[in-house]
C-alpha positions in Angstrom: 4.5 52.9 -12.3 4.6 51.0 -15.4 6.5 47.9 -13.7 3.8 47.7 -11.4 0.7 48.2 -14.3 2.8 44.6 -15.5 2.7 43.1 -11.9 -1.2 44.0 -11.1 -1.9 42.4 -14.6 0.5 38.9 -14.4 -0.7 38.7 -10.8 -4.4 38.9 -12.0 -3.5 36.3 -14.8 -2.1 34.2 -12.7 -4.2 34.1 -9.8 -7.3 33.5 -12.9 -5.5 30.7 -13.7 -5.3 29.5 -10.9 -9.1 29.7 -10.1 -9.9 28.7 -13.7 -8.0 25.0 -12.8 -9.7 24.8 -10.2 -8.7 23.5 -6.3 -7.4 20.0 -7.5 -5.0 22.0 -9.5 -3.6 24.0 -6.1 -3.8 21.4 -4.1 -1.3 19.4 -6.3 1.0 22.2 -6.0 0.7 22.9 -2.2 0.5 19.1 -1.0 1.2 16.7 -3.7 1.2 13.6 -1.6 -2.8 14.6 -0.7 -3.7 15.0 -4.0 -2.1 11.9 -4.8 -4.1 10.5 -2.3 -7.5 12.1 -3.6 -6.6 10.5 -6.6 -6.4 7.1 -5.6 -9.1 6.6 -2.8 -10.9 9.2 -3.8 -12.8 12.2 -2.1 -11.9 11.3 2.3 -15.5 12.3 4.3 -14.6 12.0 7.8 -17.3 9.7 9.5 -17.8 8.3 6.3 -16.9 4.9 4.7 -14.8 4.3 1.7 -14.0 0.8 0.1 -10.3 2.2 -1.3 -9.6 2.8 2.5 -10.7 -0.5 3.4 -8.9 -1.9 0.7 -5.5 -0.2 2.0 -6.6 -1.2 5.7 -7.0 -5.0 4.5 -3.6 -4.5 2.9 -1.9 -3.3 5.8 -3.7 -6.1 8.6 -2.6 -8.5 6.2 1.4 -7.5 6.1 1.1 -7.2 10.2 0.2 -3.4 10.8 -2.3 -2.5 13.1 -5.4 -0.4 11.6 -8.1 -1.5 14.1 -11.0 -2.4 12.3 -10.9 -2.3 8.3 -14.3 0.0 8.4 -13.3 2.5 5.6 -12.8 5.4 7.8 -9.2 7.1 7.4 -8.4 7.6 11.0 -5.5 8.0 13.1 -4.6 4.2 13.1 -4.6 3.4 9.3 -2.6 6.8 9.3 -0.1 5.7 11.4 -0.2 2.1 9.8 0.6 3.9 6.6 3.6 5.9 8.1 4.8 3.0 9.3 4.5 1.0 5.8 6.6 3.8 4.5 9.3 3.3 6.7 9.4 -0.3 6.4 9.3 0.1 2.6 12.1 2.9 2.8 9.6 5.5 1.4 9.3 9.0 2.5 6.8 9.0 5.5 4.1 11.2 4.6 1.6 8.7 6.0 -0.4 10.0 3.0 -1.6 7.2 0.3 0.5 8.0 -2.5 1.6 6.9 -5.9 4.8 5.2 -4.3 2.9 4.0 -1.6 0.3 2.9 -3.4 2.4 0.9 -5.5 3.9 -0.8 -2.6 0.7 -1.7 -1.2 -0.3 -3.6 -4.3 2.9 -5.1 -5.7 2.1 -8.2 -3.5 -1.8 -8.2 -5.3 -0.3 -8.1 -8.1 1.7 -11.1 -8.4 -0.9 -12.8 -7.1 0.8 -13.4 -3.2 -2.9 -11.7 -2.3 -6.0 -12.4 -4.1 -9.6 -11.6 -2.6 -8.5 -9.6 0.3 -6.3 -12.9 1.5 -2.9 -14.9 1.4 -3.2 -17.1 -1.9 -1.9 -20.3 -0.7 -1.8 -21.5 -3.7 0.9 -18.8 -4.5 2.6 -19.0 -1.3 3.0 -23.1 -2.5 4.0 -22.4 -5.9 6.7 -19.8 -4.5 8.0 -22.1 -1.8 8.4 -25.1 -4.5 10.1 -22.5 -6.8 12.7 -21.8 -3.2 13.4 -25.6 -3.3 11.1 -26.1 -0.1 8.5 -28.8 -0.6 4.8 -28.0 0.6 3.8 -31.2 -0.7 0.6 -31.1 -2.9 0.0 -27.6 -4.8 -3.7 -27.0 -4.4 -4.3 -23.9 -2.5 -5.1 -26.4 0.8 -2.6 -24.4 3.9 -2.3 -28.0 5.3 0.4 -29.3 7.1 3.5 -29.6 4.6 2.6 -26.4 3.3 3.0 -24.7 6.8 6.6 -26.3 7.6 7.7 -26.0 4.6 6.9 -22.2 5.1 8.9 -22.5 8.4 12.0 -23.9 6.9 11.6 -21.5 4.1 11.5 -18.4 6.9 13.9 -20.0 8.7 16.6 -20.4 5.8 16.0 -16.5 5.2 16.7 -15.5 8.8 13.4 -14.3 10.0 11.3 -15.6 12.5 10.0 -19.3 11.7 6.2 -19.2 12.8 4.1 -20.0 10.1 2.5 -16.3 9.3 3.1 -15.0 5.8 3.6 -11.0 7.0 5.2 -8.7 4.7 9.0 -9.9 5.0 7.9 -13.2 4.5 5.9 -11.9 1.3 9.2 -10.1 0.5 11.3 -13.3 0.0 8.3 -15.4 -1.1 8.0 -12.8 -4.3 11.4 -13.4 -5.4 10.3 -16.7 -6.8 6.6 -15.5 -8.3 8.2 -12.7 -10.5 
C-alpha cells in the first residue's frame, strides 16, 4: 500500500511537470525532429504562408528538387523534396526540417555559393578560378567563359557537363570557397 502512496505521488509530480513545461517540452521528447522543425520555421498553419518554408523551398528548387511552387505552404511536395535532400545528403529521412537538415540546406548560403535566394556567380567564378578552370573576367556576369568553364569544371569531376550549378555541382564548387 505504501509502494503505491509513492507511485500515485511521483506519477502526479511527474505528470505536473510535465504540464508545468508546457507542450513544446513533450513534443521534444515524443518527436524531436518536429520540434526541431517548430524551432526553425516556426509555428506550420496549414493553408497558411510562411517565409522560412519558402526559404527552404527556394533552397531546394535551387539544388534541383521539385517543391512546386515556393508559396510557403508545407505540403506534400516540399515534404517529399526534403526526404529526398536527406537522402542525398546521407541524413536520416525524417522529411522533417531539422537541425541537421537545416544545416545542410544553408551550408551552401553560407559560403556565399547562394546569396539573395540565387546562384552567386561571382562565387561560382571565384571557385572555378580557385579549380584552375578559367571563367575569364570575375564580375558576377554568367557570360560565356564563365559557362564553359563550368562545363569543363563538371566535366573534370565526372558529373554531367550542362552548365546548371545543382547541388553536386555546388558540392565540388565549395571545395575551393572554404
Amino acid at each position: 500500500m505504501l509502494i503505491k502512496k509513492y507511485f500515485i505521488m511521483i506519477f502526479v509530480c511527474v505528470v505536473s511537470f510535465l504540464s508545468l513545461s508546457g507542450c513544446d517540452f513533450i513534443y521534444s521528447i515524443l518527436q524531436k525532429e518536429g520540434a526541431e522543425e517548430k524551432q526553425i520555421l516556426g509555428p506550420i498553419v496549414p493553408m497558411e504562408a510562411n517565409e522560412q518554408v519558402r526559404r527552404v523551398q527556394i533552397l531546394l528548387k535551387l539544388y534541383g528538387y521539385s517543391v512546386g511552387s515556393p508559396d510557403g505552404t508545407l505540403g506534400p511536395n516540399t515534404r517529399i523534396a526534403v526526404g529526398n535532400f536527406q537522402e542525398d545528403n546521407n541524413l536520416k529521412v525524417t522529411r522533417f526540417v531539422d537541425n541537421e537538415t537545416w544545416g545542410r540546406l544553408i551550408f551552401f548560403e553560407d559560403i556565399g555559393l547562394i546569396k539573395d535566394n540565387e546562384i552567386h556567380i561571382l562565387a561560382v567564378q571565384k571557385a572555378l578560378k580557385a579549380a584552375g578552370f578559367d571563367p575569364g573576367k570575375i564580375d558576377g556576369r554568367a557570360g560565356k567563359n564563365t559557362w564553359e568553364a563550368l562545363k569543363a569544371f563538371q566535366k573534370a569531376k565526372g558529373l554531367k557537363p550542362d552548365g546548371r550549378v545543382g547541388l553536386k555541382t555546388m558540392r565540388e564548387l565549395a571545395q575551393y570557397l572554404v
